[in-house]
Structures are given as C-alpha cells and as structure tokens.
N, C-alpha and C positions, 0 to 999 in steps of 0.2 A: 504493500500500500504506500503510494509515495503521500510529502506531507500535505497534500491540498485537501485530495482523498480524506486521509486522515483528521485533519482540522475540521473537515464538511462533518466527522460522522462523530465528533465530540459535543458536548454541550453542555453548561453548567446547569445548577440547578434555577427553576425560577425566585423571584424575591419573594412570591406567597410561600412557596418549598420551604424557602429557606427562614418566614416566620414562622412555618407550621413547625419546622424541626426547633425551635426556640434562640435560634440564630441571630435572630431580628427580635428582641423583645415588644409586646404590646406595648401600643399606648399609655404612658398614666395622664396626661393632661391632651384631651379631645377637643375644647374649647380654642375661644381665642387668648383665655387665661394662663399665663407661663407660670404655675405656681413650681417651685424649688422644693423637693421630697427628701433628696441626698447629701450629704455634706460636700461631699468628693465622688467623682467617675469612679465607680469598681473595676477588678477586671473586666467581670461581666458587662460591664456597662461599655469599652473600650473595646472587645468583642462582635458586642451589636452592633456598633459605629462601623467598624471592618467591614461585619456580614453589610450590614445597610450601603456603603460604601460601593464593595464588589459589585453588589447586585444593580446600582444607577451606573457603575461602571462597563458593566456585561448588556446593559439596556442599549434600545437602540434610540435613545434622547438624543435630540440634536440642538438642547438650549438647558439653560438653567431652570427657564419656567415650565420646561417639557420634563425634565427631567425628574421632577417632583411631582408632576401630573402622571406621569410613566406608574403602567404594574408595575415596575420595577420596586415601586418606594408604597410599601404595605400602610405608609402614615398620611397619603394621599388626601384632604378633604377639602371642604369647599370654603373653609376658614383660610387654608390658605394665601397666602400672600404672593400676589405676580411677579415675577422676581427676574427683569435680564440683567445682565452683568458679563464682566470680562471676570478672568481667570482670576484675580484675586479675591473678587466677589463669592467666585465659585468655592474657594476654601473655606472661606468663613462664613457663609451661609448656611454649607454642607452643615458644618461644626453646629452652627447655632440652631438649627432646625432640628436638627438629631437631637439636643439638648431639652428646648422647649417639649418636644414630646414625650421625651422619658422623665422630665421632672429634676434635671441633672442644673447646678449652678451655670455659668458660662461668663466669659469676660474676653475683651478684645481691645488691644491698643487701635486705637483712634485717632491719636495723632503722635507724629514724627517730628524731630529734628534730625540736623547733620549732627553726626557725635563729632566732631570737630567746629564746627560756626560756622563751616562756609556759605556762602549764599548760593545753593546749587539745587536743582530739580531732588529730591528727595529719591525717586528711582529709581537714579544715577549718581546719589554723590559718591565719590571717591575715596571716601574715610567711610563709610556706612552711620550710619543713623541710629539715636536712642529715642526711647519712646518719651512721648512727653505727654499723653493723652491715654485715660482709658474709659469703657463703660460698662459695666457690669451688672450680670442679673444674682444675687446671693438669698433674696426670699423669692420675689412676685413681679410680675410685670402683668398689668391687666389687658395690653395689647401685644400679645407677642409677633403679630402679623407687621404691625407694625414698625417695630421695634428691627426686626431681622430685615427688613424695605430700606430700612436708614442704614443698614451697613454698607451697602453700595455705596455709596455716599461718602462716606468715611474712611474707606481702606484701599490701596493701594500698595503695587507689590513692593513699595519702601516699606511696608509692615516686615515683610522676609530678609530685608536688609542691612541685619545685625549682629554684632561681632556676640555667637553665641563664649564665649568666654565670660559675659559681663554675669549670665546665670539669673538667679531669680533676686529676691529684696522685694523693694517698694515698688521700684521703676523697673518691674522684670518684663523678659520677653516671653513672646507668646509660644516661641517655640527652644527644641535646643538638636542639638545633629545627632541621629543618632548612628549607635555600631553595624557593622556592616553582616548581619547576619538574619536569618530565617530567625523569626519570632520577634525581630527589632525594624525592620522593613514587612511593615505588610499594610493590608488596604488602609487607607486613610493617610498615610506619613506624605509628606509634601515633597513636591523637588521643585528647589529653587532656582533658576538661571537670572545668573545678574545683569542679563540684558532684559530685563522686565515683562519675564513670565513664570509663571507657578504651574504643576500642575498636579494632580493628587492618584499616587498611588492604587490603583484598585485591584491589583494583582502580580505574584509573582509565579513565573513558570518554571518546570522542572528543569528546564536548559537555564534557568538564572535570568532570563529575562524580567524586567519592570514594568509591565504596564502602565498606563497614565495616560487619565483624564485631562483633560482642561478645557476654559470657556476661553473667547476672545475676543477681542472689540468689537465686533460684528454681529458678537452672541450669541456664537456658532459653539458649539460644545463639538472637541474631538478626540481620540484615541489615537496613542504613540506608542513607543515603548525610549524607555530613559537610555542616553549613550551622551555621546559627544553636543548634543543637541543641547542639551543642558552644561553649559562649561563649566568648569570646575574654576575657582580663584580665590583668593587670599582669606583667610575665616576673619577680619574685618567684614568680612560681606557678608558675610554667611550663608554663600551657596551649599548646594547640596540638597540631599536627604535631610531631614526633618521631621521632629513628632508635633507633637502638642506639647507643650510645659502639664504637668499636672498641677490642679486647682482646687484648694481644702475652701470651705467656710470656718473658719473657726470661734468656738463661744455662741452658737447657733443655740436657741431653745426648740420644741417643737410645739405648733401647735394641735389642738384636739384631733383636727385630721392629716396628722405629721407630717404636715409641710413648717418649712423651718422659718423663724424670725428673730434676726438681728445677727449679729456678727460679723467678723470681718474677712475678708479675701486674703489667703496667701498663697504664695507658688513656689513649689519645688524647689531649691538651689540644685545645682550641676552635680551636687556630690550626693544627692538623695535618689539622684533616679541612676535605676542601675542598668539601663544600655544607655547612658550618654557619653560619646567619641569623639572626641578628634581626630580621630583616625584620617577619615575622609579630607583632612588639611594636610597632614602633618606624614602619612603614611602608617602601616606596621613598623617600618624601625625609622624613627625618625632622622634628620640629619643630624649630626654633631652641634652645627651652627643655628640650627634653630632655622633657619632659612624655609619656609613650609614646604616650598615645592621641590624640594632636593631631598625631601623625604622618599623612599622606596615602600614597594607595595611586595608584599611577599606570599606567594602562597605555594606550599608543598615544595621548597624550596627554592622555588625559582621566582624572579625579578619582573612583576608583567605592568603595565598599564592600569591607569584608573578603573579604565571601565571595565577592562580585560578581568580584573581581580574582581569586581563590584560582580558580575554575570556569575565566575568560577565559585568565589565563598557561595554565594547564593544557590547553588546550580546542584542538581544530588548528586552525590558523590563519584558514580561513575561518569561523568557528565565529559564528553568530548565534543569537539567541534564538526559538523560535518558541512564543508565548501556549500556541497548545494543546497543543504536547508538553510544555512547561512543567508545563501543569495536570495532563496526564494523569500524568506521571512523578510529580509531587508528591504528586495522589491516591494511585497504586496504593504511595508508601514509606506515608503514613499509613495506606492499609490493611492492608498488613505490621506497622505499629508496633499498632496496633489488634487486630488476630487473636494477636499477640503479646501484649500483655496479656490479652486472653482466659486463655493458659494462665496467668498469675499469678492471675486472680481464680478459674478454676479452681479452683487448686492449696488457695486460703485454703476453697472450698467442700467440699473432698474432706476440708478438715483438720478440718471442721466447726465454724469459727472462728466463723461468723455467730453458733451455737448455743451461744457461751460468753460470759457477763456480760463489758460494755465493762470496760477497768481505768477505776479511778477519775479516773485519769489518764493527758493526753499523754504521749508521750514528750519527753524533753528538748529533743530537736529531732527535726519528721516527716522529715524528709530521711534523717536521716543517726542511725542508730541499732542496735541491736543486737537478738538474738531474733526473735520470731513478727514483729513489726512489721517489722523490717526483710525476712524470709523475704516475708510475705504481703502486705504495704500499698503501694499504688501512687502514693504523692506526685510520686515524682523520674520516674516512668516517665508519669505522669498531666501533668507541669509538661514533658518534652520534647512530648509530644503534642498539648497547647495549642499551644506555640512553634510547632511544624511547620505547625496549621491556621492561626495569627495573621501567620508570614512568609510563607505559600501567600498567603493572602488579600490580604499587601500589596504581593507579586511579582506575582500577577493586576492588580493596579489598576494597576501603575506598567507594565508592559508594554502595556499594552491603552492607556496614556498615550504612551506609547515610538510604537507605531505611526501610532497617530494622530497623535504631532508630527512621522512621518520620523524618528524619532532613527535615528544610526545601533548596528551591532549588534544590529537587532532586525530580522526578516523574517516578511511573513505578506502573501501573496499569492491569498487568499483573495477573496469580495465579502462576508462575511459573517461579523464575527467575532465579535458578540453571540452570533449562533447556534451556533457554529462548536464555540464556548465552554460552551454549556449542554447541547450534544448529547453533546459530552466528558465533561461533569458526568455526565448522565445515566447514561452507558453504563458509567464508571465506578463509580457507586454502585450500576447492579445487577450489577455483576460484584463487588463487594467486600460478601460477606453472611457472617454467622456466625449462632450460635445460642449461648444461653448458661444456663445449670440456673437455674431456680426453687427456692424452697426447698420448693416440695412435687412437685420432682422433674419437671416438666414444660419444658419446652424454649422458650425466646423467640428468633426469629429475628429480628436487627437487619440494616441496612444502614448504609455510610459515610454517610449523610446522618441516620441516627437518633441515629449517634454525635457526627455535629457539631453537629445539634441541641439534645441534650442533655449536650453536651461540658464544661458549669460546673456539672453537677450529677451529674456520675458520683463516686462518693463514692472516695475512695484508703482508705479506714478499711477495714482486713481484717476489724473485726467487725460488719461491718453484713452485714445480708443481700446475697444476688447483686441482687438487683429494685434496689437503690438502689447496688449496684459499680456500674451501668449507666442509671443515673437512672430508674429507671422511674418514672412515673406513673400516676393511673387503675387504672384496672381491672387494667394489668399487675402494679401494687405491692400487688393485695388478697391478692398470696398470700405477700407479706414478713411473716417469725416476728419482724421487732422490735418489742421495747414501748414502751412513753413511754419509758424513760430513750435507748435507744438511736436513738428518733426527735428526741429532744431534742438527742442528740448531733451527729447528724447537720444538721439547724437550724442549731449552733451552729457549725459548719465552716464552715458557707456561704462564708464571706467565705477563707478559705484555699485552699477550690475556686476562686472567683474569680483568683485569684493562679497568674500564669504563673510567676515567678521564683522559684527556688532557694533561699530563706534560710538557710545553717546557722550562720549566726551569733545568731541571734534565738532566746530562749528562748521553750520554747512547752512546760513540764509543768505547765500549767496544769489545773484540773478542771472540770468540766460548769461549772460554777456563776462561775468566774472568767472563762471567755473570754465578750468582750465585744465589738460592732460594734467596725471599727477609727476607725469617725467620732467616737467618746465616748469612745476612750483610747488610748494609747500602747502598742506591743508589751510594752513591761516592764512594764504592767499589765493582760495579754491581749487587747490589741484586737489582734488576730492579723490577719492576710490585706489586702486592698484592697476598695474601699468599690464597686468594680463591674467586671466582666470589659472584655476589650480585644475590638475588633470579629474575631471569626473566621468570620462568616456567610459564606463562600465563594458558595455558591446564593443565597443573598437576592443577593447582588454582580452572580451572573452573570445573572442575573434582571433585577433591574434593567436593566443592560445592554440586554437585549434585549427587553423588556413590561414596562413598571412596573405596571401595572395585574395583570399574571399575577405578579410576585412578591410582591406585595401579598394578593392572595389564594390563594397556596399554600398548601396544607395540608399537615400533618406526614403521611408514611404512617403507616398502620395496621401494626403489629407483629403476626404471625398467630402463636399458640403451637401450641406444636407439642409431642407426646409418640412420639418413637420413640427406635429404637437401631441400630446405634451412637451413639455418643459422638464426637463430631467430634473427632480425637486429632492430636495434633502441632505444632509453630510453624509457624504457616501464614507463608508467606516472601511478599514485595514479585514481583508479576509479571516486574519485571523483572530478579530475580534472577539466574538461571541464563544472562543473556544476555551480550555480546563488547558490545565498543565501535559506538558509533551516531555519525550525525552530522545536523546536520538539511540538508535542501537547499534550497538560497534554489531562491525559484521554486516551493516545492511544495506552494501551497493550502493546505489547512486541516491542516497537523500534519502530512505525510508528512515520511518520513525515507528514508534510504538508505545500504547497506551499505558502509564504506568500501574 
C-alpha cells in the first residue's frame, strides 16, 4: 500500500467519539455566564483542551467562527460569540473558550511593551517585549461571549514575543518553551515564528511530525506541519514551541454552588513546571560561551539539525526516513499551503483590488503592516512557501545522499530511487491542481509544478492583477487590466520576490521610482530584496536524478483556461490532513508505510 492509499484508509476519531469516550469533558457552564468552578487546570482539565484541540484540528473548519460552529467542537451553541481573527486571535480564543465552558479561571496579557524602550512595532521589536497589561476571569464574568469578542482586539502575536527566561511573578508571561518530547508537545502547545505568526499544535505523528493549525488575516484557518517554516532565533524572542504558563487562584472561598469568590491570580515560575527547556535555544549540550546558536543538538549520538532532532526525539523509536514518503508528504503540505493562498488572492480579486490605482507607495514594511495590504498581500504567506519548496529540495538531495552513503536513519529498499522519486513527483503534481479568476473572468487551471515553476514571480502585491498573483506569462497574462505604472511596479519587486527571508526590520516605503536592484545600493537607499532566488527546482533535481538529458528538455505544461461554475470555494486542506499517526516500515520499497 503506498502512503496516499494508506493516509485515504486512516481516520481519527470524530469530536462526539471522542466526548462520548470522556476525552472532551461536558459542559459545566451552558449559558452566557462564565462562572469559575476550579482553582487551577487539572490534568484532566489540560487533556480535554488537547482532545478538544485535535479534534477542531482534524475538522474541516476553514475560519475561526466555523471552527466552533464545526461537529468538531461538542460545546457548539447558539450563545456563542462570532468570532474572525488572525492566528493570534486563534490561540487565545481557542484557550479562552475551552475555559469558559469547563468552569476553568483564565487570564491573558493585553498589553505589551519593548523590554528595552525602543519605539518599534511590538511584533517586531528587536529586544522582544514584556507585558504590561492583563485581564483576567478568577470568579465570574456574566458575558462570556462577550468578553472572549474583545480578545481580538487586544492580542497580537507580540503577546508570543518574550524572553521566556523572565518566568512567572506579577508581570509573568503567558507562556514558557517547553522540552522536546512526546507528553511535553502535544495538541494545544503553540509554535511561534518571529516573523509574526502562531500556530497551535493539534497533532503529532509517529514519523515525528507537528501538525498545526493557524488563522490568518484573511481569516482563512489552515493546516501545516512545523519545520523551517517556523525559524528558530534568539530566546529574547521567544520562538519556538510553547505551553501555557499554568494559572492557581489563590485564597478563593467557595460559594453554595462551588463556584469560587475572591482571591488572587498567580503563575507558575520556570522552576515549578517540570517540562520547561531551553533546550530548543541553547541545544542538548550547550556551547561553552553561552553563544545560543552554537549550541548542538544530539541524538543517539550523532550531531543533526533543529528540526532534524525536533521530528527524530518525537518520532517512535524505530522511526527512519524514507526519500519518497518524504517527498510525497512534503509535496501534498505545499499543496495545502498553495490552495490556501488561493483563497487570499481570491479574496484581494472579489475586493477588486487589482482594479484600484497602486499607492504611490510601499508600505513601511511588506511583512508586517496594517489595512488592505496586510488583509490582501501575500509576502509573509508567499516567503513561508519559498522556505517549504527550498528545504523540500535540500531534504531530497541530502537523503537521496543518506542512502546512497548507508547512513544510518534513512531506509529505502527499493532498486530504483531516481525513479521511484519522479513517479512520486509526478502523481503528486497531478493530484494537487486549482484554478484561479482572470481579470476578464475566465478561469486558469495550474498545477504544483506550475507553481514551483513560476514560484519567484508570483507577485505578493494585492494590486496587481490575478495573471501576475500567479506569474502568468504569455498568452495567459494578455488578459491582465494592468498599465505601465502597475507593470513597472511589478518589475521593480523583482528582486523582493527573489527573497525567501522575512525582513521586518528593513524599511521598505519607498516609491516606484526609489527602489532600486539590491546590486547598486543598500536597503536604506531601496535596493530592496537579493540579487537572485535560492535553488527550489525540486523536478529539475529529481530529473536529473534519473535522465539528465529528459530534465534538460522538459517543458513547462500548458495551463488550459477554462470558463465554468462553480467557483472552486473553500481552504483546500494538505491530503494528509484528516489522517492518525503513520510510520514508515524499513523493508518497504518505494515509500510504503504501515499502520501502527
């Protein structure tokens, strides 16, 4: 059975399942009433949040407000509160709503500073941020719909942006990193990236994979799995892995129907909770100099990579790597990630963004901004997407290196892995096809190999036309409404498409006229982006591999347009979404797997 097979014939259980087996505990508070029962989260209590977790994770929700309307979420009612949000809304919602119905305390920093005083974007400053604001429920809140409506409002992903060293006190944080192991990552724990996205844990698989949620400006809810995508950097910022601080009421009385009254909040310190690590900064043996990133990661002897170690600890014990479930898995999250911005450049086409004069200028910074640009423009969604095809491309080479030296850890038992490799390609790129509006309304159907092809010229700019969100060329871009200035603009990006990395530190409200190649000037005088993209040709690679002569002259498919309806509607989710834990089986040819 290879792994597509395989993945088609798994499936977890549903969220009623998994209340009926007591997973998901009942409701105690049905109302709009948030009355407080508990002093502190039990395990039990920390359990059901997982089970509840998994299961909006496993759903096929494609928003925040769906996603609590979803059978997935057994606390579903009509008290609820309408709830869109981006990804940091999504954590603390999650948290707070889970709370309100079990009767559980809850609290959330509100507001940020720079832990330093600079005057900078909160998440982006460069020292990272202490909290300076909280709000907490420790008896009663008599609107809880309400209440959990104003977190949107309030939080942002500089909430995640804190040197967990500082621990808990008065002014503690919400969260602390935790150890890198099965029972210390599981559904609910957060993953932070300090280019200002969260996304929340709701599985981990037998190969050591992460799953994760997250919401995003658009309000699209989607599924990934954690790697490179998430960068790792200095624990001042406090990327990474992530729990919840644990939260007592303390001095609480009870009243007649033992909900609790009066007392006061505290939180954990770093030394009471027993999976909190450094690890994830500083490594398994740390450096001499304290230096974080000159820390080593070790496992079963040997010296591997972040993520490389993060997958292996996690992963059961006989767990090896096999090339082609590798590629195939890695494929089918880009084509999730891919289908997923679909609906964002959607969303900028419905708004009819294309069709309104470029501003005369950038924003302050593309990443990280506010308004229609930050609502409709795909930089930070377009720069995880690079990452994913540039680490695919260099995890193909170094495995396909792996087998061929014997290393160990890697398995492929196959006579054929050139081929093995490009039949996978294959089958995967025409199983991963979308379609996306023209500006005169007619329809372009692409495939995962159209999109990695033209992967450095899909524009992130919300007001260019759809033909060039998706790089068209040719004949497909004769029916783009932009004029000169907006093709000029478009030109002038070039080299910021080039660019996989996240800058929010670099000014960039330059106008048409100022940005300049980054080869003839410096960022503080617009030479914006890198002077040439990083290898992500996957196919050209696997090609190679197997015919240098046939990857030499491959030709790009033909894009066929097309004019019907419907309207292909929804986040299209990664294949292997909806699926339970795999594992690969040494001995099993070309990518089989088997059920553990």
């Amino acid at each position: 059975m290879g792994i597509a097979a395989f993945l088609a014939a798994c499936s977890l259980p549903s969220a009623s399942a998994l209340a009926q087996d007591g997973a998901i505990p009942p409701p105690v508070n049905t109302g709009k009433r948030w009355e407080v029962y508990k002093a502190a989260w039990s395990p039990e209590d920390e359990a059901g949040y997982s089970a509840f977790v998994a299961a909006i994770g496993h759903s096929d929700c494609t928003s925040i407000d769906s996603c609590l309307k979803d059978d997935a979420n057994p606390y579903r009612s009509s008290v609820d509160p309408h709830l869109p949000g981006d990804c940091a809304d999504m954590a603390y919602v999650l948290r707070a709503y889970y709370a309100w119905k079990n009767g559980l305390p809850f609290s959330y920093q509100n507001a940020m500073r720079t832990a330093d005083g600079a005057r900078e974007d909160i998440r982006y400053s460069s020292a990272g941020n202490v909290v300076a604001g909280r709000r907490q429920i420790l008896n009663y809140v008599t609107n809880a719909p309400h209440f959990i409506a104003r977190i949107g409002g309030e939080v942002s992903t500089a909430m995640f942006r804190t040197d967990p060293t500082r621990g808990g006190g008065r002014s503690h944080d919400d969260f602390y990193p935790v150890k890198i192991e099965r029972g210390a990552i599981k559904p609910g724990v957060l993953a932070y990236d300090i280019y200002g996205h969260v996304g929340i844990v709701y599985d981990i698989l037998e190969d050591g994979r992460i799953l994760v949620v997250a919401s995003h400006p658009d309000n699209s809810v989607t599924r990934t799995a954690y790697g490179a995508n998430f960068m790792r950097s200095k624990p001042a910022l406090g990327a990474g892995l992530k729990a919840w601080r644990p939260i007592r009421v303390k001095g609480a009385k009870k009243a007649s129907d033992g909900s609790l009254l009066g007392g006061a909040l505290y939180a954990a310190k770093n030394e009471e909770i027993a999976d909190f690590s450094m690890e994830q900064y500083f490594g398994t043996v740390p450096h001499p100099s304290g230096v974080w990133h000159y820390g080593e990661f070790k496992f079963k002897g040997r010296t591997l990579k972040y993520y490389d170690y993060v997958r292996r600890k996690l992963a059961a014990p006989d767990f090896a790597y096999n090339p082609v479930d590798e590629l195939r898995f890695g494929l089918q999250t880009i084509c999730g990630d891919l289908k997923a911005r679909k609906v964002a450049v959607d969303a900028a086409y419905r708004k009819r963004l294309h069709m309104k004069p470029h501003p005369p200028k950038l924003p302050r910074n593309i990443f990280g901004t506010y308004g229609e640009w930050e609502e409709y423009s795909t930089p930070s969604r377009d720069a995880r997407l690079k990452v994913s095809f540039i680490e695919l491309r260099r995890t193909m080479q170094h495995l396909v290196e792996d087998v061929r030296a014997g290393a160990p850890g890697v398995v492929y038992d196959g006579d054929d892995l050139a081929g093995d490799l490009v039949a996978a390609f294959e089958e995967e790129k025409n199983a991963c096809t979308f379609t996306y509006w023209r500006s005169d309304a007619t329809r372009m159907r692409l495939n995962l190999a159209h999109a990695m092809e033209r992967l450095w010229a899909l524009s992130f700019d919300p007001y260019h036309c759809p033909e060039r969100r998706w790089g068209a060329t040719g004949a497909e871009l004769e029916t783009c409404t932009d004029g000169k200035t907006k093709t000029q603009w478009y030109n002038a990006q070039r080299f910021l498409r080039y660019q996989a990395r996240r800058t929010y530190d670099v000014r960039m409200d330059f106008s048409l006229h100022e940005l300049k190649p980054p080869m003839v000037a410096p960022p503080e005088q617009g030479g914006l982006g890198v002077d040439a993209p990083a290898d992500a040709d996957i196919r050209g690679y696997l090609y190679r591999l197997a015919d240098p002569l046939v990857a030499d002259s491959e030709e790009e498919a033909e894009a066929t347009p097309t004019s019907y309806a419907p309207e292909e509607t929804g986040v299209f989710l990664p294949s292997w979404h909806h699926k339970s834990a795999m594992e690969p089986v040494s001995g099993s040819g070309s990518g089989k797997t088997s059920r553990k």
